[in-house]
C-alpha positions as CSV (number, residue, x, y, z in Angstrom):
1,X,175.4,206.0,-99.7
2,X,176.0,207.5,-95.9
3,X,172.3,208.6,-96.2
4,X,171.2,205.0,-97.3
5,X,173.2,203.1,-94.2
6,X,171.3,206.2,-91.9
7,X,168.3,205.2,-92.6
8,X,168.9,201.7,-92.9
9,X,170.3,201.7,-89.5
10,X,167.4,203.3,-88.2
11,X,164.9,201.2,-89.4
12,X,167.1,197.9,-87.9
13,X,167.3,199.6,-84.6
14,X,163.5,200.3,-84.6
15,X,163.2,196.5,-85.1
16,X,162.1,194.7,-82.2
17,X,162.2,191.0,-83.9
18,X,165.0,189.2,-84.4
19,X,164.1,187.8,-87.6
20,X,168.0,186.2,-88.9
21,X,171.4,185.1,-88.4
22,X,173.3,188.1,-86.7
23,X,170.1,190.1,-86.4
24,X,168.1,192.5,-88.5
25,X,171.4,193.8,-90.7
26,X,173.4,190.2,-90.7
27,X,176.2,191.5,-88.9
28,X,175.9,190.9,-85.2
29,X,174.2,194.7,-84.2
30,X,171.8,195.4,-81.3
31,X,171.1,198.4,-79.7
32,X,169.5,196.5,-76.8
33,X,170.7,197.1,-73.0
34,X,172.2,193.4,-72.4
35,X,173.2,191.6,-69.3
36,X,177.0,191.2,-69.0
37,X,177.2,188.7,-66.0
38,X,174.5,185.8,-65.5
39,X,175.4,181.8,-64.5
40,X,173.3,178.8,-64.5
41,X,171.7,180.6,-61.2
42,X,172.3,184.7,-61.9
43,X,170.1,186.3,-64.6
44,X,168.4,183.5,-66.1
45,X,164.9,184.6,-66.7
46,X,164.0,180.6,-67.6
47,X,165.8,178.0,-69.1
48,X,164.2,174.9,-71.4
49,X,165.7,172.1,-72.2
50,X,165.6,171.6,-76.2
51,X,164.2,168.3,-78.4
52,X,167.0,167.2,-81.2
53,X,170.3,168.3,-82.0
54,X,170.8,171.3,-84.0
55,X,173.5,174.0,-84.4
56,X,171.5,176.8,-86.1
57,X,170.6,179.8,-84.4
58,X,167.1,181.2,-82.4
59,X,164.9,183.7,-84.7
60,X,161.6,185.4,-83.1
61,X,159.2,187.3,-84.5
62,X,156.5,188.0,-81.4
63,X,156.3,185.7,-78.9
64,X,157.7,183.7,-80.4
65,X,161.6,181.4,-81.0
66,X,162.1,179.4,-83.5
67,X,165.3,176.9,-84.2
68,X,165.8,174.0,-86.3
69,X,166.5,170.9,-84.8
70,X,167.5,167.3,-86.1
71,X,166.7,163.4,-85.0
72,X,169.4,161.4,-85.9
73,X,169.2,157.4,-86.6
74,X,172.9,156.3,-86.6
75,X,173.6,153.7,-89.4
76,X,175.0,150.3,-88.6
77,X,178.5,149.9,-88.5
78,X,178.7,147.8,-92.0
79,X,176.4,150.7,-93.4
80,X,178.9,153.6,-92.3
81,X,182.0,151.7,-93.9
82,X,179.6,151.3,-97.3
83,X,179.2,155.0,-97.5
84,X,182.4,156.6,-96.8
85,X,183.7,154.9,-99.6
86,X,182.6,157.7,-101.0
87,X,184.4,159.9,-98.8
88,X,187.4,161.4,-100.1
89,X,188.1,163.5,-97.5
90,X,190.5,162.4,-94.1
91,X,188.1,164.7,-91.7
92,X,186.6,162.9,-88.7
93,X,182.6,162.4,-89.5
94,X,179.4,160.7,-88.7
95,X,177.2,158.7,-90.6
96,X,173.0,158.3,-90.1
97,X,170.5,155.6,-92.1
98,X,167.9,158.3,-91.5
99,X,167.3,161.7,-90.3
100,X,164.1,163.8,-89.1
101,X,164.7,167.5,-89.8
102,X,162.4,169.9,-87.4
103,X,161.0,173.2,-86.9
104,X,160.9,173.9,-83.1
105,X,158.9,177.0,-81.4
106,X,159.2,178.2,-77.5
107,X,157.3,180.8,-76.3
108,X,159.5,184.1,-75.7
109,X,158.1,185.1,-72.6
110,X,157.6,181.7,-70.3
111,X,160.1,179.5,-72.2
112,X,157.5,176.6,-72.7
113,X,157.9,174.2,-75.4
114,X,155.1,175.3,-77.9
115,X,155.9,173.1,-81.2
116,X,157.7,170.7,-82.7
117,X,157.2,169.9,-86.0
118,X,158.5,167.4,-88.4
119,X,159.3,169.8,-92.0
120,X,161.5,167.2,-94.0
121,X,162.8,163.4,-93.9
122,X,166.0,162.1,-95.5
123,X,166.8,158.3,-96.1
124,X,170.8,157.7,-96.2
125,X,171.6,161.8,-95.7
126,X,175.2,162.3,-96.6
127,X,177.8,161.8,-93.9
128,X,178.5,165.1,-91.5
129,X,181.7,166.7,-90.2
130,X,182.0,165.9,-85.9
131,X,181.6,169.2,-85.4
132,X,178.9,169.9,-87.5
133,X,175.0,168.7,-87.6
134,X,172.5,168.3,-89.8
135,X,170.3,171.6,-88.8
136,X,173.3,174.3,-88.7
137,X,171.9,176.4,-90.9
138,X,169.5,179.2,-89.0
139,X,166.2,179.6,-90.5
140,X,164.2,183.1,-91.7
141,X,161.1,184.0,-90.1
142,X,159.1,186.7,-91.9
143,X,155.5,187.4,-91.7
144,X,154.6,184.1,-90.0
145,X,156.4,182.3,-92.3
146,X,159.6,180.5,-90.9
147,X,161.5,179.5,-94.0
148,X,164.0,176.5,-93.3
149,X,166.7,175.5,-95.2
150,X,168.8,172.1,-94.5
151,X,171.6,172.0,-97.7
152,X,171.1,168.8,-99.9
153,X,168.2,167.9,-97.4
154,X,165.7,170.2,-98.4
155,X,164.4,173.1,-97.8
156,X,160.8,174.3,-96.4
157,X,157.7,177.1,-95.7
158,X,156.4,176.7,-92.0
159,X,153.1,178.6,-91.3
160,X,153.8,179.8,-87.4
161,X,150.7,180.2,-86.4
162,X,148.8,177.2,-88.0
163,X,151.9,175.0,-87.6
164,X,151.9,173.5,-90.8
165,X,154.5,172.9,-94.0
166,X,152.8,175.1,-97.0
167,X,156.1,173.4,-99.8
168,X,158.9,171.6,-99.5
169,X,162.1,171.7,-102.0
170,X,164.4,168.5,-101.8
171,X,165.2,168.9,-105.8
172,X,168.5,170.6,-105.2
173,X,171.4,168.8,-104.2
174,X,175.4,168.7,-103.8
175,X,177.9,166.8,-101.8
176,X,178.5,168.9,-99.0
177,X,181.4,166.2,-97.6
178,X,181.1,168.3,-94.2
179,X,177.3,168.5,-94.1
180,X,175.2,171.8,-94.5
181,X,176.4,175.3,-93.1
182,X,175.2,178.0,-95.4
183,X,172.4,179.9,-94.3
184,X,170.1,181.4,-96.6
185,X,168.7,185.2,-96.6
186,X,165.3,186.3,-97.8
187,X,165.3,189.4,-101.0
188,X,161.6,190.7,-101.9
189,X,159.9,187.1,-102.9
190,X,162.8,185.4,-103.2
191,X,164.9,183.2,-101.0
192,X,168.4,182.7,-101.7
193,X,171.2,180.3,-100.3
194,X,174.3,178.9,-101.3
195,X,175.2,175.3,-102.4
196,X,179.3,174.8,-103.1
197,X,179.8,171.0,-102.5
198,X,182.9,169.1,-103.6
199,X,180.8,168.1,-106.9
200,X,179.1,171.7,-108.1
201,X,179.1,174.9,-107.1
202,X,176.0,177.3,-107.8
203,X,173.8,179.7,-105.9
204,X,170.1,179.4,-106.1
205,X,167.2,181.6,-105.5
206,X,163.6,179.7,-104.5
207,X,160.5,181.6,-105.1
208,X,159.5,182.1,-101.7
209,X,155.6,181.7,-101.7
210,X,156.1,178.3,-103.7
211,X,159.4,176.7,-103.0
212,X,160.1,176.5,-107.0
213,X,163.3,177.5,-108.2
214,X,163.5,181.1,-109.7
215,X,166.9,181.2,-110.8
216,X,170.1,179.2,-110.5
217,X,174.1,180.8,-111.4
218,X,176.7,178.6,-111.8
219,X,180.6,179.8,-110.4
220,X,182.5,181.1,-112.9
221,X,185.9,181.6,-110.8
222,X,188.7,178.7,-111.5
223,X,189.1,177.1,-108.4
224,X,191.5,174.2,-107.5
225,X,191.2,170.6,-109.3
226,X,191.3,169.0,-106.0
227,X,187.2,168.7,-105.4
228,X,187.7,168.7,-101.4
229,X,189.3,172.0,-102.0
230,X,186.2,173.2,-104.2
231,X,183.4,173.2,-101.2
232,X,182.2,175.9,-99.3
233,X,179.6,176.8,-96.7
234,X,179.6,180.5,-96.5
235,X,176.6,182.8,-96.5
236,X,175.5,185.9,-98.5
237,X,174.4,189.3,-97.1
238,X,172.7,192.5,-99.9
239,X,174.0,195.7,-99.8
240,X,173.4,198.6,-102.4
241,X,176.1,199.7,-104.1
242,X,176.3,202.1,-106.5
243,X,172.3,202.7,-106.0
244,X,171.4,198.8,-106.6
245,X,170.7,196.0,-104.9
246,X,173.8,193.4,-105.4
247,X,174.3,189.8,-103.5
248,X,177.8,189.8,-101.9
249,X,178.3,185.7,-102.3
250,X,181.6,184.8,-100.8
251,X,182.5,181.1,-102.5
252,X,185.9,179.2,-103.2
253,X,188.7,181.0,-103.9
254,X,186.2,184.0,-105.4
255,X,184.5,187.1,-103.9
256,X,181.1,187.6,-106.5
257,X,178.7,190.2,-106.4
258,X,175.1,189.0,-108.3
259,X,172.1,190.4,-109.2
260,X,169.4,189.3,-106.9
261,X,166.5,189.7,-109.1
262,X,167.9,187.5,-111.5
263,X,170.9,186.1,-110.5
264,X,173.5,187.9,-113.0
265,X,176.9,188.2,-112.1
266,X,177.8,191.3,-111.5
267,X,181.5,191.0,-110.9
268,X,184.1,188.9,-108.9
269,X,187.4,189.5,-106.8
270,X,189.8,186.6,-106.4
271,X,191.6,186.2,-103.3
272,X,195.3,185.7,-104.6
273,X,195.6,181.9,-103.1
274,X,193.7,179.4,-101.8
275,X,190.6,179.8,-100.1
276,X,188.0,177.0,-99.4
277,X,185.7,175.2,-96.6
278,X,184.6,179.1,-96.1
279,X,182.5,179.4,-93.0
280,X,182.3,183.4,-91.8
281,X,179.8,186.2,-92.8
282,X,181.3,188.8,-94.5
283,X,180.4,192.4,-92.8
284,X,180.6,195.6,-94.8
285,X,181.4,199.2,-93.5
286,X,183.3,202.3,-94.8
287,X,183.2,201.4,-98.5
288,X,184.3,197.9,-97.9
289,X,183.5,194.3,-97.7
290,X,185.4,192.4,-94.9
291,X,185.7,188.6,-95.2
292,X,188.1,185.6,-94.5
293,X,188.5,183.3,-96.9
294,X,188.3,180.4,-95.1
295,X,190.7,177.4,-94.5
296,X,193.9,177.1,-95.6
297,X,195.7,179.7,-94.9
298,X,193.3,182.4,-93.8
299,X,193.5,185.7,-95.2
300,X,191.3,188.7,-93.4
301,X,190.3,191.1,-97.0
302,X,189.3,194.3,-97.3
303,X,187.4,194.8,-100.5
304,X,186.9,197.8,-101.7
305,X,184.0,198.8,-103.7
306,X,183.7,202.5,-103.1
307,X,185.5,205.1,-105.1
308,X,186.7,202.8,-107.3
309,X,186.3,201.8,-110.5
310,X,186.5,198.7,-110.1
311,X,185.9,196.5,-107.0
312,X,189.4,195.3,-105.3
313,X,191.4,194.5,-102.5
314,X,192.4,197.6,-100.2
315,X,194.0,195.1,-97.4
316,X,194.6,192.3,-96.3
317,X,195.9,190.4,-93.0
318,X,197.2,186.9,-92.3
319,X,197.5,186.4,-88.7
320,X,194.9,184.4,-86.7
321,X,192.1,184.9,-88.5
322,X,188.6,183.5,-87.9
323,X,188.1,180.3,-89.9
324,X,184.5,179.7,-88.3
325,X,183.4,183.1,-86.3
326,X,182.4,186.1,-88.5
327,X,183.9,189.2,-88.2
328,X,182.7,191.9,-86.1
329,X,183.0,195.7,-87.2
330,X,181.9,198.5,-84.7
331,X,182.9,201.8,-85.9
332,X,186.7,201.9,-87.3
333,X,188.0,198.8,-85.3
334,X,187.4,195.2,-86.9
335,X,187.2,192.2,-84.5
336,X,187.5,188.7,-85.0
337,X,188.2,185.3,-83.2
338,X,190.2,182.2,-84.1
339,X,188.5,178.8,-83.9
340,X,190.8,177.1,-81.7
341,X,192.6,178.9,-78.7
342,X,190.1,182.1,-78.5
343,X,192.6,184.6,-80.0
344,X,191.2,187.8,-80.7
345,X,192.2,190.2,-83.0
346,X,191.5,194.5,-83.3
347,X,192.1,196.0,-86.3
348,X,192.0,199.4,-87.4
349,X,189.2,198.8,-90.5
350,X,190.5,201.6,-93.1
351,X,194.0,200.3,-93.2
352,X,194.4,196.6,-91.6
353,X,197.0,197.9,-89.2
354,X,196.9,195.6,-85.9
355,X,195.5,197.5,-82.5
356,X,196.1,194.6,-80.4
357,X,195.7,190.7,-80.2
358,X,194.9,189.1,-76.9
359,X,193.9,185.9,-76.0
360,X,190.2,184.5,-73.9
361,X,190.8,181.3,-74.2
362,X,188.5,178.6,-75.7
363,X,187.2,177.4,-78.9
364,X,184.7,179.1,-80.9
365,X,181.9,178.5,-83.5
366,X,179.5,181.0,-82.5
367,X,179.6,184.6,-84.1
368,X,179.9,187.4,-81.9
369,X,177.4,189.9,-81.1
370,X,177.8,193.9,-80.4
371,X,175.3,195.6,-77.7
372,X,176.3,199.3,-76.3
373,X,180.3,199.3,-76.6
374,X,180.2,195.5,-75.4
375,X,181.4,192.4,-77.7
376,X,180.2,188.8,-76.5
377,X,182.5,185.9,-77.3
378,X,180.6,182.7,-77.2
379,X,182.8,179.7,-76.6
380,X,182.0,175.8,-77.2
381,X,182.7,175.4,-73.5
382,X,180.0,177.2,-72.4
383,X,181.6,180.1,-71.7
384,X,180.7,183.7,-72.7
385,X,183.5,186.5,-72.7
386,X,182.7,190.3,-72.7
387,X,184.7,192.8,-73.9
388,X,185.0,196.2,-73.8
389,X,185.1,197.8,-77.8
390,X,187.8,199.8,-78.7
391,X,191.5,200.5,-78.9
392,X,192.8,199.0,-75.8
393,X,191.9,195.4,-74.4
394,X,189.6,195.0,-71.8
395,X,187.7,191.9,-70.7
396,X,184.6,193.3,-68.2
397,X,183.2,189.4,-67.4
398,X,183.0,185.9,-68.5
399,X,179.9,183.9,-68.0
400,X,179.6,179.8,-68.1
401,X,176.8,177.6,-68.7
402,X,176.5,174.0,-69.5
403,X,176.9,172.8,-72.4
404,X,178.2,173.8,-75.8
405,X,177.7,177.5,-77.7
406,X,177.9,176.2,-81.4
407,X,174.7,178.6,-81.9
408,X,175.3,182.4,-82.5
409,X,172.9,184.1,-80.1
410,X,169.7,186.1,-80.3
411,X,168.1,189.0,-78.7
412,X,164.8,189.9,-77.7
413,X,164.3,193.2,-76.3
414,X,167.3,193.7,-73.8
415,X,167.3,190.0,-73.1
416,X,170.2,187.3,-74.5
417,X,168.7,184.3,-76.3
418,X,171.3,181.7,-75.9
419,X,171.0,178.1,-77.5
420,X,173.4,175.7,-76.1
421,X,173.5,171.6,-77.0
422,X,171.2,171.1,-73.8
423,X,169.2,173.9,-73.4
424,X,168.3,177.6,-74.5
425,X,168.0,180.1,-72.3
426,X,166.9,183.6,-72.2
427,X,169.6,185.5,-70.1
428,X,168.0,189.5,-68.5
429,X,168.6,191.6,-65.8
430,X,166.2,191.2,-63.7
């Protein structure tokens, strides 16, 4: 297994692309050389103002970025009121008569606007949480493919260089009552995503050079009867384990490993109380999956799954943990950041005891990133933190832009790809 993350590290750091959510292992890792001060005048290599709203994050594979992006057309008042009778939730949302869902491509090096391409259409979408949009999750680019994926909207194949949709899916749907958040991940010729809406709850795999559906696994974990408390939005990450590939799927309430190839279930943990509305990554390191469990009361869990029989919780922590942020693990310290008030939490990863908690201020979406001994903190103000890593708390700058940070960020080389609600920028030492 220590051999297998070796190598698997080396290959990501040899990886020059930034092909994913979090970056070639899913967790937030670059080896690159970033800038840690920069301002609306300091370090910015070009800035271009973006088409659309969107929350999901930048990809590039050569020259160049790709983000999703949607155009909203708000429904009438009377039309709203209609709709959200079907609303059984209290949280504050938005309704559209129509959205345009779009691929959008800027050129790495000068920051011009190269495409912007309409993949998928949706009459009536469902309503979205305020905070949310309807293109938060980040899309996949592979082999000039970019692989987009929009919830209950749709998903679709984008040929990068010809510009042009090879398949679209909109056969698979749930009510997401907050909108879409999952993001999918690709495994060999498949691509996978989650879809735990208030009515159903399932994971999905999608033949990747067709769009049709390979395999489909339904939740097997008892969750609560309340369906608001049923809906998640979290995202998957493969690790091997035990010398095969297995999906880590966090969902409602459960923790369930799956068979990739085929969707099987494999095995499942259960929290021990109520966890829904799940937004974080999980990260895994020293034999262990780390994961909150979302909204409620937020646990931080350590699950074991090395030298064990069977997988289980080794820890657990209930203080201030991330509801929205994922986790960040560098070496044997565990970091993590509340949504509201920018508290940040180090924890020693083999045993959950507490280094130190300190606050930054702020409110956060945006997972963090890793570079060199350096954690970046991307607030929705606008405002980036960096921290030194390690057992004592040390903030080294903070950095403001305008706009909101809802997007995690991206890296190309030892540049800072940062998307915010006006613009994205590409942040470098010059």
């Amino acid at each position: 297994m220590k051999q297998f993350l070796l190598t698997l590290s080396l290959v990501f750091s040899s990886q020059a692309d930034w092909k994913q959510w979090r970056g070639p292992g899913g967790d937030g890792h670059t080896d690159a050389k970033l800038p840690t001060q920069w301002s609306e005048s300091e370090n910015v290599k070009w800035r271009t103002p973006i088409p659309g709203k969107g929350w999901s994050s930048p990809v590039i594979e050569g020259d160049q970025i790709w983000f999703t992006a949607a155009f909203e057309t708000p429904a009438t008042e009377a039309e709203a009121k209609e709709r959200l009778k079907k609303n059984t939730g209290g949280v504050p949302v938005y309704v559209l008569s129509k959205v345009r869902l779009h691929a959008v491509c800027v050129d790495k090096r000068s920051g011009k606007l190269l495409h912007n391409i309409e993949v998928l259409v949706k009459d009536e979408p469902q309503w979205v949480h305020k905070l949310n949009s309807y293109a938060s999750p980040t899309p996949i680019i592979e082999n000039g493919r970019l692989y987009c994926h929009f919830g209950a909207y749709g998903s679709a194949c984008l040929d990068t260089h010809a510009g042009k949709v090879l398949w679209r899916n909109q056969q698979i749907n749930v009510q997401h009552e907050n909108g879409p958040g999952s993001t999918p991940i690709l495994w060999k010729n498949l691509l996978i995503f989650h879809m735990d809406g208030s009515d159903q709850q399932f994971v999905v795999a999608l033949n990747k050079e067709t769009g049709n559906e390979h395999w489909r696994t339904k939740r097997s974990g008892t969750m609560h009867e309340n369906p608001q408390l049923k809906k998640s939005y979290g995202t998957p990450i493969i690790r091997h384990i035990k010398d095969r590939p297995v999906l880590l799927s966090p969902g409602s309430n459960w923790l369930y490993a799956y068979d990739p190839a085929n969707g099987k279930e494999l095995w499942k943990v259960e929290y021990g109380g109520l966890g829904f509305s799940l937004v974080p990554r999980p990260v895994t390191g020293h034999g262990m999956i780390f994961m909150s469990t979302g909204f409620m009361r937020a646990k931080l869990l350590a699950v074991r799954y090395e030298n064990t029989a069977k997988p289980d919780i080794a820890w657990s922590y209930t203080r201030s943990v991330s509801t929205q942020p994922s986790p960040l693990l560098v070496g044997d310290e565990l970091y993590f950041i509340t949504e509201s008030g920018g508290l940040v939490t180090c924890l020693d990863a083999h045993t959950g005891e507490k280094r130190w908690v300190e606050r930054i201020g702020g409110n956060y979406s945006a997972s963090p990133t890793h570079s060199n001994g350096r954690i970046y903190f991307h607030s929705r103000e606008g405002v980036t933190t960096v921290l030194q890593a390690g057992r004592e708390f040390k903030v080294l700058a903070k950095n403001q832009l305008e706009g909101q940070h809802m997007a995690s960020a991206a890296v190309d080389g030892n540049a800072l790809l940062l998307r915010t609600d006006k613009a994205l920028y590409r942040i470098e030492t010059e």
